[in-house]
C-alpha positions as CSV (number, residue, x, y, z in Angstrom):
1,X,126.7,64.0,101.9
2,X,123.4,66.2,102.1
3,X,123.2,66.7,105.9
4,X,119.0,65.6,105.2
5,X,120.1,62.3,103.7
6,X,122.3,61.2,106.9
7,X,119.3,61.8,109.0
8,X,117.8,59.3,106.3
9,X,120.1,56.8,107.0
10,X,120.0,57.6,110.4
11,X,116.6,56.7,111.1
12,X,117.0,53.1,109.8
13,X,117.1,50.3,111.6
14,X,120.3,49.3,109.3
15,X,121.9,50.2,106.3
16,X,119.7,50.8,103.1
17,X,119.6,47.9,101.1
18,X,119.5,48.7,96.7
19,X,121.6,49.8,94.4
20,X,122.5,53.1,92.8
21,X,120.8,54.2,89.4
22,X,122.9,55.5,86.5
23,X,123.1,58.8,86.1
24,X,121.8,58.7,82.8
25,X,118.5,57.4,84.5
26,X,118.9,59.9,87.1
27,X,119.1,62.9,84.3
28,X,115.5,62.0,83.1
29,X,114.3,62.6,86.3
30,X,115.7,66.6,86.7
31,X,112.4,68.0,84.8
32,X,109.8,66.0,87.0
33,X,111.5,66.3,90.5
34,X,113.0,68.4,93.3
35,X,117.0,68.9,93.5
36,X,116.3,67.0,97.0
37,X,114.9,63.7,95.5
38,X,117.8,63.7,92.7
39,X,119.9,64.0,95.8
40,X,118.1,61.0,97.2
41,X,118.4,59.0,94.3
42,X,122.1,59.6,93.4
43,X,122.9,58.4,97.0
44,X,120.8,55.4,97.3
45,X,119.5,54.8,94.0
46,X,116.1,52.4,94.7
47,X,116.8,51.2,98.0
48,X,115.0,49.6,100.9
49,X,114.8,51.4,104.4
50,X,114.5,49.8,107.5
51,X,113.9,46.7,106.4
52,X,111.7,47.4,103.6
53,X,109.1,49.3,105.9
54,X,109.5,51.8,103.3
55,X,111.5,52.1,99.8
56,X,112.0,54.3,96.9
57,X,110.7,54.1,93.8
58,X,110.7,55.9,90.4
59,X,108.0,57.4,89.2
60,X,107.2,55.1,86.2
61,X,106.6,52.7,88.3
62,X,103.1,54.2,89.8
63,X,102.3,56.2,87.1
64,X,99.3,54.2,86.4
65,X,98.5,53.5,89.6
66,X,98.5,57.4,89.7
67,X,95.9,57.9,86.7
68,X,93.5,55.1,88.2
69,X,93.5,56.6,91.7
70,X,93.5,60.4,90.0
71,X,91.1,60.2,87.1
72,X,90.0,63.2,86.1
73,X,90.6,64.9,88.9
74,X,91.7,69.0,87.9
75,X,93.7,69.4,90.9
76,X,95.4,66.0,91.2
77,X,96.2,65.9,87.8
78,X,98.3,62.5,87.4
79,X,100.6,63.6,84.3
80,X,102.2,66.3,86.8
81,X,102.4,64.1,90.1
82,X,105.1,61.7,90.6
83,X,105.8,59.3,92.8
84,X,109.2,58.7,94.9
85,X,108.6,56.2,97.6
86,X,106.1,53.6,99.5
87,X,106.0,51.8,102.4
88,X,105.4,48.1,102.8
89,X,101.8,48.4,102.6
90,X,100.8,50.9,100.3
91,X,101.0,54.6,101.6
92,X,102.5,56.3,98.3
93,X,104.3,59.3,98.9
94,X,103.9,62.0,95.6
95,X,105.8,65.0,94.6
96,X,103.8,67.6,93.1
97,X,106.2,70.9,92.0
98,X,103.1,73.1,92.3
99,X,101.7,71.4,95.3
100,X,104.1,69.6,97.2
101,X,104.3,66.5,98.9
102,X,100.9,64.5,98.5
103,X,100.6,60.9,100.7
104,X,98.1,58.2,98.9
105,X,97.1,55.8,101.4
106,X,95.7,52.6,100.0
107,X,94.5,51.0,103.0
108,X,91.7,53.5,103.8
109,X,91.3,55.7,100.5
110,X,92.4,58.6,101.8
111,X,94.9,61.5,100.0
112,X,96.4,64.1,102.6
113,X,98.0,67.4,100.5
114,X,98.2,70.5,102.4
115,X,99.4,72.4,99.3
116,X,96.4,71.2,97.9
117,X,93.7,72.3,100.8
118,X,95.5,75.7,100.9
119,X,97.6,75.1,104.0
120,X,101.3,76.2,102.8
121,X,102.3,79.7,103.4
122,X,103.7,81.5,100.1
123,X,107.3,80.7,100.0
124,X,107.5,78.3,101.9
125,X,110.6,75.6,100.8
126,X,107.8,73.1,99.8
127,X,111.3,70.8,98.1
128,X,112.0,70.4,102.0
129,X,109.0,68.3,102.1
130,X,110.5,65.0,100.4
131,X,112.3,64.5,103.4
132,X,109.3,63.6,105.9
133,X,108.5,60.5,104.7
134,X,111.9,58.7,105.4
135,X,112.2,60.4,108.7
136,X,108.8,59.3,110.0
137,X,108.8,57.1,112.9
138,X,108.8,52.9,112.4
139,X,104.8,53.4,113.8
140,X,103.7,55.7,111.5
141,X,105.1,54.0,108.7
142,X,103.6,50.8,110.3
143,X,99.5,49.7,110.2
144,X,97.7,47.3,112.3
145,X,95.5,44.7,111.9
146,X,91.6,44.7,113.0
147,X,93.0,44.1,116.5
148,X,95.3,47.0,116.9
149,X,98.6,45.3,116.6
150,X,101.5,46.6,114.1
151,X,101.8,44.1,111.6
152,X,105.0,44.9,109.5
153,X,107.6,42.8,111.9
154,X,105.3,39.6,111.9
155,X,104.5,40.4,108.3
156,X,108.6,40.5,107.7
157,X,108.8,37.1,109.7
158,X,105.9,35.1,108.2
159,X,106.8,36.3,104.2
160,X,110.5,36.9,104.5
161,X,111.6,40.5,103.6
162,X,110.6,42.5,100.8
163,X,112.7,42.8,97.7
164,X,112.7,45.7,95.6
165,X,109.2,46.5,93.7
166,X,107.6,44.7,96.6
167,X,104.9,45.2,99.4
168,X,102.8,43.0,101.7
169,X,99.2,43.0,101.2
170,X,96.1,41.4,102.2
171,X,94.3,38.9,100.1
172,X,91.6,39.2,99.3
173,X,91.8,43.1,99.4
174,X,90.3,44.8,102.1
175,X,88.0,46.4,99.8
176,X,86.4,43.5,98.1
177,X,85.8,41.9,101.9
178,X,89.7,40.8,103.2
179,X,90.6,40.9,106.7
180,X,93.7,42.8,108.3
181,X,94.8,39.9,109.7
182,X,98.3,38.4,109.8
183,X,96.8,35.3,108.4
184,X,95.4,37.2,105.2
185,X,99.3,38.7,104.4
186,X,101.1,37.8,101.8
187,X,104.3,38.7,99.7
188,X,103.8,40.3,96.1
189,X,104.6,42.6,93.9
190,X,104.0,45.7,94.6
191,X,102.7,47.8,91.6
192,X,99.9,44.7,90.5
193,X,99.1,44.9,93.9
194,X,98.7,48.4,94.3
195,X,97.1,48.5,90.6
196,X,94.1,46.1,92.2
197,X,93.7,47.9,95.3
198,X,93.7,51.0,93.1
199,X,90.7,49.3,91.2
200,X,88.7,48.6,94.2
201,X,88.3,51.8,96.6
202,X,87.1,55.5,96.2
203,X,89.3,58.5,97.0
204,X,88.8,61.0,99.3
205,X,90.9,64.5,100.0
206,X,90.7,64.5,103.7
207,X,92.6,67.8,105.9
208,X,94.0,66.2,108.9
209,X,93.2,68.7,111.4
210,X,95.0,67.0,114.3
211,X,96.1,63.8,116.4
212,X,93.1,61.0,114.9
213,X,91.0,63.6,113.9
214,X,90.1,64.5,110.2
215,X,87.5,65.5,107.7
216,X,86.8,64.8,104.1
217,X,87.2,67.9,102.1
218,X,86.0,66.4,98.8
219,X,86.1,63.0,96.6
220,X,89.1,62.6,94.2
221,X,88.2,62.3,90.5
């Protein structure tokens, strides 16, 4: 095994949950995608980490999600950005082969690329970058709720755990006036969800210059 995919399962609470894809399903994939995610995907197929705090995906799965959030956007062009993975409530992790690893997070509208704000040095193994996301810690992968407190373990023990093609979410959306409260979390699936939230918010480009402290750099579309 690919020493980067024990540190995968490594980080997980317990063993990923899914089951493999056929390779077949796994050849379409060669043209869009790093060597790294086919990697990923031959070893765990779409598969649920940690619990379901964050799971792999295939592309078609967002790729309408992708042209809502995107638009017409030149430099986010959805037809060549593809999405691997998510976590439980809605930061989408992308895979440009230009630009790199992009994060979508659809909780506050933001996009963070730093192949897109000019931040990766000329050479550098941008492929390396699928890893990051599945080694992040359970916090980061985590939100919290208008009080500061994480909400993916109560959200695990008041809706049961996630399936595959799942998330949690707050209804109503926290766009069209929802609270992030336990109380407004519930169980769905994930791409109508993320299709909705989608629907609802405006994108923003931001460069995260350090701990809690970004700027915009420019609206998406």
């Amino acid at each position: 095994m690919n020493p980067n995919n024990k540190r995968i399962q490594s980080s997980s609470l317990r063993k990923p949950i899914g089951c493999p894809m056929p390779e077949y399903d796994i050849s379409l994939l060669k043209d869009m995608l790093p060597s790294e995610l086919i990697d990923i995907y031959m070893n765990y197929g779409r598969s649920l980490f940690r619990e379901g705090l964050i799971q792999t995906c295939l592309p078609s799965d967002m790729a309408s999600i992708l042209a809502l959030i995107f638009g017409e956007d030149q430099q986010f062009n959805h037809k060549e950005w593809h999405a691997f993975s998510y976590t439980a409530f809605g930061c989408i992790y992308v895979w440009s082969n230009k630009m790199g690893v992009a994060t979508i997070n659809l909780i506050d509208g933001t996009i963070t690329s730093r192949g897109a704000i000019g931040k990766i040095k000329p050479g550098a193994l941008i492929e390396k970058q699928v890893y990051v996301p599945f080694t992040l810690s359970d916090e980061a992968l985590d939100i919290s709720d208008k009080d500061g407190s994480a909400l993916f373990r109560r959200a695990l023990k008041k809706c049961g755990p996630l399936e595959i093609g799942e998330c949690y979410g707050f209804v109503p959306a926290l766009a069209l006036g929802g609270v992030a409260d336990i109380d407004h979390v519930k169980r769905m699936n994930a791409a109508a969800h993320f299709s909705i939230v989608a629907q609802t918010m405006n994108f923003n480009l931001i460069d995260v210059q350090g701990y809690g402290k970004s700027v915009i750099v420019r609206p998406i579309g």
